[in-house]
C-alpha positions in Angstrom: -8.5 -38.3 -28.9 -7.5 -39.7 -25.5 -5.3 -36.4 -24.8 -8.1 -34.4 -25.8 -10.4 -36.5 -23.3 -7.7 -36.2 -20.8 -7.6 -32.5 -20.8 -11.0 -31.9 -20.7 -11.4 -33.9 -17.7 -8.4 -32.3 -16.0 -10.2 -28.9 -17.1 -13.3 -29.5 -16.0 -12.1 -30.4 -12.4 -9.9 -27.9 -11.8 -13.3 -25.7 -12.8 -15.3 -28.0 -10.2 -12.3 -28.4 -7.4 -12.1 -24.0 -7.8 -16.9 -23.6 -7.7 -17.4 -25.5 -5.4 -14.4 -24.2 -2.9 -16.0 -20.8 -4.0 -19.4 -21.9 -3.3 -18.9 -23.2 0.3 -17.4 -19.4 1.0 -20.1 -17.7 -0.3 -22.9 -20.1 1.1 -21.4 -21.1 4.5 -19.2 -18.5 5.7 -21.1 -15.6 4.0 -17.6 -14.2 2.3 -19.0 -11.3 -1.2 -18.0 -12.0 -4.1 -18.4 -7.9 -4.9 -16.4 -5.7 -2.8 -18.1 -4.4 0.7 -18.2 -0.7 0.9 -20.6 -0.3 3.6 -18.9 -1.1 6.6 -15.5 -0.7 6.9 -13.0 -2.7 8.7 -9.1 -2.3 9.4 -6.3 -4.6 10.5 -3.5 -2.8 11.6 -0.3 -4.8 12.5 2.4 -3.6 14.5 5.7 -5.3 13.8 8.6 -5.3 16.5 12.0 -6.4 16.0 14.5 -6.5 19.0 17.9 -8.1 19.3 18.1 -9.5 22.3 21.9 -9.7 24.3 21.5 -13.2 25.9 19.7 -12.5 29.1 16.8 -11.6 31.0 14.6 -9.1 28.2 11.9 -7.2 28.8 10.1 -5.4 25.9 7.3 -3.0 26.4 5.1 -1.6 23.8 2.4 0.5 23.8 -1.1 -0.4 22.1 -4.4 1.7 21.7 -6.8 2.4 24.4 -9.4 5.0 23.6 -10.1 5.2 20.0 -12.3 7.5 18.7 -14.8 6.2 15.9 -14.1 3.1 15.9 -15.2 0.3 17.1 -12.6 -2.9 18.4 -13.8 -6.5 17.2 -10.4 -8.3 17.8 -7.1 -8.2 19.0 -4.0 -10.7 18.7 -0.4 -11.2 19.8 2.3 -12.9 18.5 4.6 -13.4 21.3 7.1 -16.2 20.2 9.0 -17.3 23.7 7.9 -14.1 25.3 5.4 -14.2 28.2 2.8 -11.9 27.7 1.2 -9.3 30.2 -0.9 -5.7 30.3 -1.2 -2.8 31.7 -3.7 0.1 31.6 -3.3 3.1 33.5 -6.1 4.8 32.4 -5.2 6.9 29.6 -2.5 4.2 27.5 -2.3 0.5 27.5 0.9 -1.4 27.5 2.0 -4.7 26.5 4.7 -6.4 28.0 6.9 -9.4 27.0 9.0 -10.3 29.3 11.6 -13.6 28.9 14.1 -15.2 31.3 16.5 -15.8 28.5 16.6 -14.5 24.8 19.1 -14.2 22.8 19.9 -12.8 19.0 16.9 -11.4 17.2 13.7 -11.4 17.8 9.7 -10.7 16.0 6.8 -9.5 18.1 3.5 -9.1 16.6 0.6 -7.0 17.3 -2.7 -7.0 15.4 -6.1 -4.9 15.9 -9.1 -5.6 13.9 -11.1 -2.4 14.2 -14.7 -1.3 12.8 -15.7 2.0 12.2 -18.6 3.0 14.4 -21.2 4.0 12.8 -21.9 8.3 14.0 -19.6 7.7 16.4 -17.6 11.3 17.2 -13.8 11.6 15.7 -13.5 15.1 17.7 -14.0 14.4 21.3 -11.3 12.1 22.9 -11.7 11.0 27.2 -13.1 13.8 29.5 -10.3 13.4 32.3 -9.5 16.8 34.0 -5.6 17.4 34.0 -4.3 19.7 36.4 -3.4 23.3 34.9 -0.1 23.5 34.2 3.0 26.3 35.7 4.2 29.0 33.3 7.6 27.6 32.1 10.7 29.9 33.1 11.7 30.3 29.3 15.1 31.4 28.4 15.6 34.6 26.6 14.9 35.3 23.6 12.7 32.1 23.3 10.7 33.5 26.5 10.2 37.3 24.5 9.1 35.6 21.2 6.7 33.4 23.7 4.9 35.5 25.4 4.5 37.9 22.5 3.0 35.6 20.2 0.4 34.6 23.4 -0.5 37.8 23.7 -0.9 37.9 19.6 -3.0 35.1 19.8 -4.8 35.9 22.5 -6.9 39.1 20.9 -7.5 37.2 18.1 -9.6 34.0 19.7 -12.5 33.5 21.6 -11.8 30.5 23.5 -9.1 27.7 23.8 -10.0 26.0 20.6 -9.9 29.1 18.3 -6.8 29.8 20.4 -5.2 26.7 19.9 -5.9 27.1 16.2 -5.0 30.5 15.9 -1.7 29.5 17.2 -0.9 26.7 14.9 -1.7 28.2 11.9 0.9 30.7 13.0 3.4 28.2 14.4 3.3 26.0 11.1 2.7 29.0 8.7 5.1 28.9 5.4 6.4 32.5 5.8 6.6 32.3 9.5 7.4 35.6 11.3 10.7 36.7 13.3 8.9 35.8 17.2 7.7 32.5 15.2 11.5 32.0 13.7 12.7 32.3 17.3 10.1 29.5 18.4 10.8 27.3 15.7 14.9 27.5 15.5 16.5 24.3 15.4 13.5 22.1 15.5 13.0 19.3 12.5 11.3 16.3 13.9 7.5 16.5 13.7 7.4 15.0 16.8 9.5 18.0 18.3 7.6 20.4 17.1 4.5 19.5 18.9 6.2 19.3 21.9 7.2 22.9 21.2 3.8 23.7 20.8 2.9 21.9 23.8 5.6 24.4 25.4 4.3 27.2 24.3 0.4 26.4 25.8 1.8 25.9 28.8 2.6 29.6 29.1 -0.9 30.7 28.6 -1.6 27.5 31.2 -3.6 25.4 29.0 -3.2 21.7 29.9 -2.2 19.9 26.3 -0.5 16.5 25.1 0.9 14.8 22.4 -1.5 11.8 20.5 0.6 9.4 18.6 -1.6 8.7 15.7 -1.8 6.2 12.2 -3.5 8.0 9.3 -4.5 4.3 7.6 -4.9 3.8 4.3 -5.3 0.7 2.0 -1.7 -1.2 1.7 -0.5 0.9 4.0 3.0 -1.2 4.9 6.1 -0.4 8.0 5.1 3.2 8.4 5.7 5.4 11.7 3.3 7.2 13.7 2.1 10.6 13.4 2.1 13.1 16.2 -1.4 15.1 16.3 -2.1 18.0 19.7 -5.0 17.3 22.5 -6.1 20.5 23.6 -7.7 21.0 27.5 -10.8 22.8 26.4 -12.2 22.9 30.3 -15.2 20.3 29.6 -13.0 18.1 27.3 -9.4 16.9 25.5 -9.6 18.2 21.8 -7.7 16.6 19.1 -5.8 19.3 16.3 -3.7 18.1 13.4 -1.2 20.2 14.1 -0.1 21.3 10.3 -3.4 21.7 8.7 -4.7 22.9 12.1 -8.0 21.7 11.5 -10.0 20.5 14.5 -10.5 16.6 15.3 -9.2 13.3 13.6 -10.0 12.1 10.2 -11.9 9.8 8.9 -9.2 7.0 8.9 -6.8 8.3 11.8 -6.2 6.0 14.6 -5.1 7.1 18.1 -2.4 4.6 19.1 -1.8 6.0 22.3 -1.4 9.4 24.0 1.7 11.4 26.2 5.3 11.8 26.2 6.3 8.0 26.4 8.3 6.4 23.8 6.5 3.5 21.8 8.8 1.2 22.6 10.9 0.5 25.4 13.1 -2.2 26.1 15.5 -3.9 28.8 17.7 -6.8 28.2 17.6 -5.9 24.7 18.3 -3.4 21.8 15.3 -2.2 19.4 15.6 -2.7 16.2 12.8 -2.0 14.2 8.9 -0.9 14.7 6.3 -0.9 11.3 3.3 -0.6 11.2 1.0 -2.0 8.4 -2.9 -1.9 7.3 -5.0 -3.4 5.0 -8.8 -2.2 4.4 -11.5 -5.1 3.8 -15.3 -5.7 3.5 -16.6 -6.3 6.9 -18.3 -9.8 5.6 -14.5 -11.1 4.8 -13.2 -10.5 8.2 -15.8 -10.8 10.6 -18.5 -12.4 10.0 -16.5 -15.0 7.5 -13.9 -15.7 10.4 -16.9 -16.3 13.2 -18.4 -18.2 11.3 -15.8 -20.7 10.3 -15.2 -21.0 14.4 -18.8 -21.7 15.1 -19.0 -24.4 12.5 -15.0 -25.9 13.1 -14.4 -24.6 9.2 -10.2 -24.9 8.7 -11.1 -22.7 5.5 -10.4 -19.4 6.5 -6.9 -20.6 8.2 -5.5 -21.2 4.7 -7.1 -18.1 3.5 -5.0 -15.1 1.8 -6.0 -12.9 5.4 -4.7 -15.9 7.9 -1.1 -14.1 6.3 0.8 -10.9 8.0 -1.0 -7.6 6.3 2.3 -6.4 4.3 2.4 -9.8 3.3 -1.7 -9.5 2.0 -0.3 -6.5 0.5 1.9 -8.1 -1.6 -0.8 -10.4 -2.8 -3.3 -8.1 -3.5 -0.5 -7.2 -6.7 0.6 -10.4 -7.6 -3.2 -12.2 -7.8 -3.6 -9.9 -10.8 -0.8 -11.5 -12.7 -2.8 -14.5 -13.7 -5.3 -12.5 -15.2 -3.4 -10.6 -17.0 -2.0 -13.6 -18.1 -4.9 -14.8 -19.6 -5.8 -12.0 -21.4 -2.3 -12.1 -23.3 -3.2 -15.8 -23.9 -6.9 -14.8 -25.5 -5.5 -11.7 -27.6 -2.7 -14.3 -29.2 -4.6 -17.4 -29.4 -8.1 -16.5 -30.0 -7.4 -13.2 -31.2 -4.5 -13.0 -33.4 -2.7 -9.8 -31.8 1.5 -10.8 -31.9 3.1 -9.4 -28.5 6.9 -9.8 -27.6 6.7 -12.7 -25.5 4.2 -13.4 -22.4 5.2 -11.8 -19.6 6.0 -8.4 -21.2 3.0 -7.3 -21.8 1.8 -8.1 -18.0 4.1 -6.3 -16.6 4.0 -3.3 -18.5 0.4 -3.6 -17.7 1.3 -3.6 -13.7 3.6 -0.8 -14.4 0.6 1.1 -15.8 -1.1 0.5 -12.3 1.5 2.9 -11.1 1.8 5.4 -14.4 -1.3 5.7 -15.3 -2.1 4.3 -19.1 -1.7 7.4 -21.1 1.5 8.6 -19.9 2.4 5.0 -19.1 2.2 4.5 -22.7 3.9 7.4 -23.5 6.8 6.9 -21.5 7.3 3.3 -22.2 7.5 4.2 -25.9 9.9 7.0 -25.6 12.0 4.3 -23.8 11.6 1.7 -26.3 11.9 3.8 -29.4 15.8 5.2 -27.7 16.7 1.8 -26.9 16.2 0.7 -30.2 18.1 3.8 -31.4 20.9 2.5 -29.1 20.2 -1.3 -30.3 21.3 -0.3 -33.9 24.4 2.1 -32.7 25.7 -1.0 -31.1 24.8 -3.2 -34.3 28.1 -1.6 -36.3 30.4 -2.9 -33.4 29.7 -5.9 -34.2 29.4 -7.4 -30.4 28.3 -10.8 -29.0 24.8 -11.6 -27.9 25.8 -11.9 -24.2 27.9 -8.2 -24.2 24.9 -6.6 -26.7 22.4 -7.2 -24.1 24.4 -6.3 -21.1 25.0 -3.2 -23.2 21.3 -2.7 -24.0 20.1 -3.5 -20.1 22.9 0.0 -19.2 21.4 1.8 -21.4 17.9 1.2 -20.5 18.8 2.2 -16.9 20.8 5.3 -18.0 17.7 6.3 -20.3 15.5 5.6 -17.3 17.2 7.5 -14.9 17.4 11.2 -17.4 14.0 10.7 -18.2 13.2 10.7 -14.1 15.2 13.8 -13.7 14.2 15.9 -16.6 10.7 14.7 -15.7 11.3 16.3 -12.0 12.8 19.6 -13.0 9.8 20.1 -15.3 7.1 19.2 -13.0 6.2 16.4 -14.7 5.7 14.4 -11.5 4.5 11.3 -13.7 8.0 11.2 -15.0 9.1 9.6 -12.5 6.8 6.6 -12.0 9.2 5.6 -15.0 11.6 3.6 -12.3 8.1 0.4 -12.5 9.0 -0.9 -15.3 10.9 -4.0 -15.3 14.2 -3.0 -16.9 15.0 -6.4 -17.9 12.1 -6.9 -19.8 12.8 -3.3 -21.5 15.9 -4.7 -22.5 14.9 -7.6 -23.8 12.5 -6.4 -25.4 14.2 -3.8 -27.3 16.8 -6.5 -28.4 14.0 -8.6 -29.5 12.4 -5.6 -31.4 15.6 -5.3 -33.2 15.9 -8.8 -33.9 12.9 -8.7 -35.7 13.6 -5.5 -37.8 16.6 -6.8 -39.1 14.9 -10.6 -39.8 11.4 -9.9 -41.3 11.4 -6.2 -41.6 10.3 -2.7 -39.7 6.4 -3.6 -40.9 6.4 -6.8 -38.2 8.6 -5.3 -35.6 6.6 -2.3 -35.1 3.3 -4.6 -35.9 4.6 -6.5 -32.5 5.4 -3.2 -30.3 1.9 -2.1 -30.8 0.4 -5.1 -30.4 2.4 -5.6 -27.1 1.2 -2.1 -26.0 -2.3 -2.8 -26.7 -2.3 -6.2 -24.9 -0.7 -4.0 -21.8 -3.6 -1.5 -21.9 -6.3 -4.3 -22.0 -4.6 -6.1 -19.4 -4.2 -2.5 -17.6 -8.3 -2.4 -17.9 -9.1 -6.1 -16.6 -6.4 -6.2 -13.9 -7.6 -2.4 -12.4 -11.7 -3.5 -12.2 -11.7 -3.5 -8.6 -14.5 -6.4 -8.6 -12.2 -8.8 -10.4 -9.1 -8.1 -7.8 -11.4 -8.8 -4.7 -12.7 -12.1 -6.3 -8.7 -13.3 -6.9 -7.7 -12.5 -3.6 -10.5 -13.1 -1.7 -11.6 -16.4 -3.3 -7.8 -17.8 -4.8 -9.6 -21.2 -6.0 -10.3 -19.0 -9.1 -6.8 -19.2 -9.9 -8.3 -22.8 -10.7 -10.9 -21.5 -13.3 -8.5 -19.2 -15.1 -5.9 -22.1 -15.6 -8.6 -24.5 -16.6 -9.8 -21.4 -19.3 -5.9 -21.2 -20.3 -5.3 -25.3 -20.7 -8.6 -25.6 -22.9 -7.4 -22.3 -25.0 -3.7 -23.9 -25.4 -5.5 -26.7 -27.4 -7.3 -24.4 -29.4 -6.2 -24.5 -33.5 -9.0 -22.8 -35.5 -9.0 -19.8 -37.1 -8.2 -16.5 -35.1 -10.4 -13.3 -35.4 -7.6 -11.4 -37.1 -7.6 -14.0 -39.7 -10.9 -13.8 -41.0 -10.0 -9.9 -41.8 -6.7 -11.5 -43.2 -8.4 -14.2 -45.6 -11.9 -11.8 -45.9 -11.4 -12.2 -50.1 -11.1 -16.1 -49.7 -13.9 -16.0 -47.3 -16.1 -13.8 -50.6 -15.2 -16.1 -53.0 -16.0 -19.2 -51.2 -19.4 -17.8 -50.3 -20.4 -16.8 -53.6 -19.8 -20.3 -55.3 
């Protein structure tokens, strides 16, 4: 009685501790407990990593300036024992850390919080007049192949935009012609290539520069910057994804800066490393929940999820879901009756299905599952040790896994090779358990198990992908509290499960009609 009393108590104020920590969120700082779609806000995070060689070190980096359709609400550095200054010359800002002595490595951090503006142009970029640039003296043949391709390209536009356009679709054309094959020779490098193209312009004496972008998108973590084309129309710079050659920047493509400079420079030092990672959030969360908390001294948000580095928020966005799917494994055995192999299989098939998609997630994971146990029983007749038969099984597993990938490729079946998610430990203890079973209480249980295993995975695949349920776990993680008081009063649960009243339903017949 008292340990029943002593869980309920411990229950109900874990439920208490994890409302009412939810409650001052929603009620003071204004944080949604259903996703935000309306407004959109981004924090990118630039990650920098230098080793430095033990004296003076100077690292420059450059940061955005003008940024078409968006609007900037904050911006912070990370500078360590770096002094920090800026620079704008009008077209790119710079930062620059600059330190009398440093010495091994080193981690700079730069993060933007950015808004998008609401019909805000993504096409036109700053209206500075560059002067117009000298026809190049190109060498032979690249100067023939030039000039003919202008002159190409000139009787079939009407201006410098349909020009420009005209010419990348021809540049970056999948059967390119022999002038075009001349152009392009040698060149691999995106980056390259625009400057190439930037080459080329300059013989019909159209001012034109390189724009470093960041096509964000959610979880985006430590990618590189794309190079887009700016265009001197004669009234104003106009942006061209150079490959699709479509006119203007998307709907999530940030201009990081523009020009031939590198990203980073450094003196005093060697660059090791530059990432960049996003994350996507409801304005309410980032904004308006974070000036709050300063206006009314709230530590809350500090020891929030978004206070961490975004790759880092990344990672968390994944792992918040285990719990649930936790408890759902704990519901199915306990309340419902369904027998899984183990806990923690069945969660992360059901992650691995985030990846796979459930269908052929559960097609591929039983093809895996019904080899391995092929395998299992090969290895039964040589009569091994536990330790060596599941070494043996866990080889397997990755051999299997890694065919399956490659005849997936060469037959186009792209979701073939998503097969690499699933935890190939769990695989292999799973198919060893499997057989266990078989041997012990027959195939009618074992293959009872595997199916309930995969349907556990598929309703944990359900729960954990409702979008509302993942932005209530990572944006409010005091309901961790809830779902672990929910687990504690469901571990003392001992009545009757729902499979069991199918399983007794005679008993249940005859007791009803005495």
């Amino acid at each position: 009685m008292l340990k029943n009393l002593h869980l309920k108590i411990l229950a109900f104020t874990l439920i208490a501790v994890g409302v009412g920590l939810m409650w001052h969120k929603v009620t003071t700082l204004g944080l949604p407990l259903t996703p935000d779609e309306e407004t959109t806000i981004w924090t990118v995070e630039a990650r920098i990593k230098v080793e430095a060689e033990g004296g003076p070190a100077q690292v420059n980096f450059m940061l955005p300036g003008n940024l078409p359709g968006f609007n900037v609400l904050r911006e912070d550095f990370v500078s360590g024992r770096f002094g920090l200054s800026r620079e704008n010359d009008g077209l790119n800002r710079q930062a620059l850390w600059t330190a009398r002595r440093a010495d091994g490595q080193q981690t700079l951090y730069y993060r933007l919080q950015i808004a998008d503006a609401q019909n805000a142009s993504r096409t036109s970029v700053d209206g500075s007049q560059p002067p117009y640039p000298a026809v190049p003296e190109y060498s032979e043949p690249y100067g023939s192949a030039a000039l003919t391709v202008l002159d190409e390209v000139r009787q079939e536009s009407a201006d410098i935009a349909s020009f420009t356009r005209r010419l990348l679709n021809r540049y970056y054309h999948e059967s390119p012609d022999e002038h075009v094959q001349v152009l392009r020779g040698g060149i691999e490098d995106d980056l390259t290539h625009v400057e190439n193209v930037i080459h080329i312009l300059a013989g019909a004496r159209i001012p034109a520069r390189a724009a470093h972008v960041l096509e964000l998108r959610e979880g985006m973590r430590r990618v590189d910057t794309v190079p887009y084309l700016e265009v001197y129309t004669g009234s104003e710079w106009v942006p061209f994804n150079p490959t699709a050659g479509q006119r203007g920047y998307g709907e999530s493509t940030l201009v990081w800066y523009r020009g031939d400079a590198p990203l980073l420079y450094t003196s005093g030092a060697n660059a090791i490393d530059v990432g960049f990672s996003a994350a996507r959030t409801a304005r309410a969360v980032v904004d308006v929940a974070e000036q709050r908390a300063e206006l009314i001294g709230s530590r809350v948000m500090d020891f929030s999820l978004f206070s961490l580095p975004v790759d880092t928020q990344n990672v968390y966005r994944t792992l918040m879901l285990v719990p649930i799917g936790a408890l759902v494994v704990v519901f199915m055995r306990n309340v419902v009756g369904v027998k899984t192999f183990g806990t923690f299989m069945p969660v992360l098939i059901a992650l691995a299905f985030r990846e796979t998609q459930l269908l052929w997630g559960i097609i591929l994971f039983t093809s895996l599952v019904a080899m391995g146990l092929t395998f299992r029983f090969y290895l039964e007749r040589l009569k091994l040790l536990l330790v060596p038969r599941v070494a043996s099984v866990l080889v397997a597993v990755v051999l299997l896994m890694m065919s399956m990938s490659i005849v997936s490729h060469h037959l186009g079946l792209e979701y073939g090779l998503s097969i690499a998610l699933f935890p190939m430990v769990i695989l292999a203890m799973t198919i060893e358990r499997m057989s266990l079973v078989w041997e012990e209480e027959g195939a009618s249980n074992a293959i009872q198990q595997g199916v309930g295993s995969l349907v556990v995975a598929a309703i944990g695949y359900g729960v954990m992908n409702y979008p509302p349920l993942a932005h209530l776990v990572f944006v409010f993680p005091e309901s961790l509290l809830i779902i672990l008081a929910i687990m504690l009063l469901m571990g003392r649960y001992s009545g009757f499960r729902l499979t069991e009243f199918w399983r007794f339903r005679s008993l249940f017949r005859e007791t009803s009609r005495t």
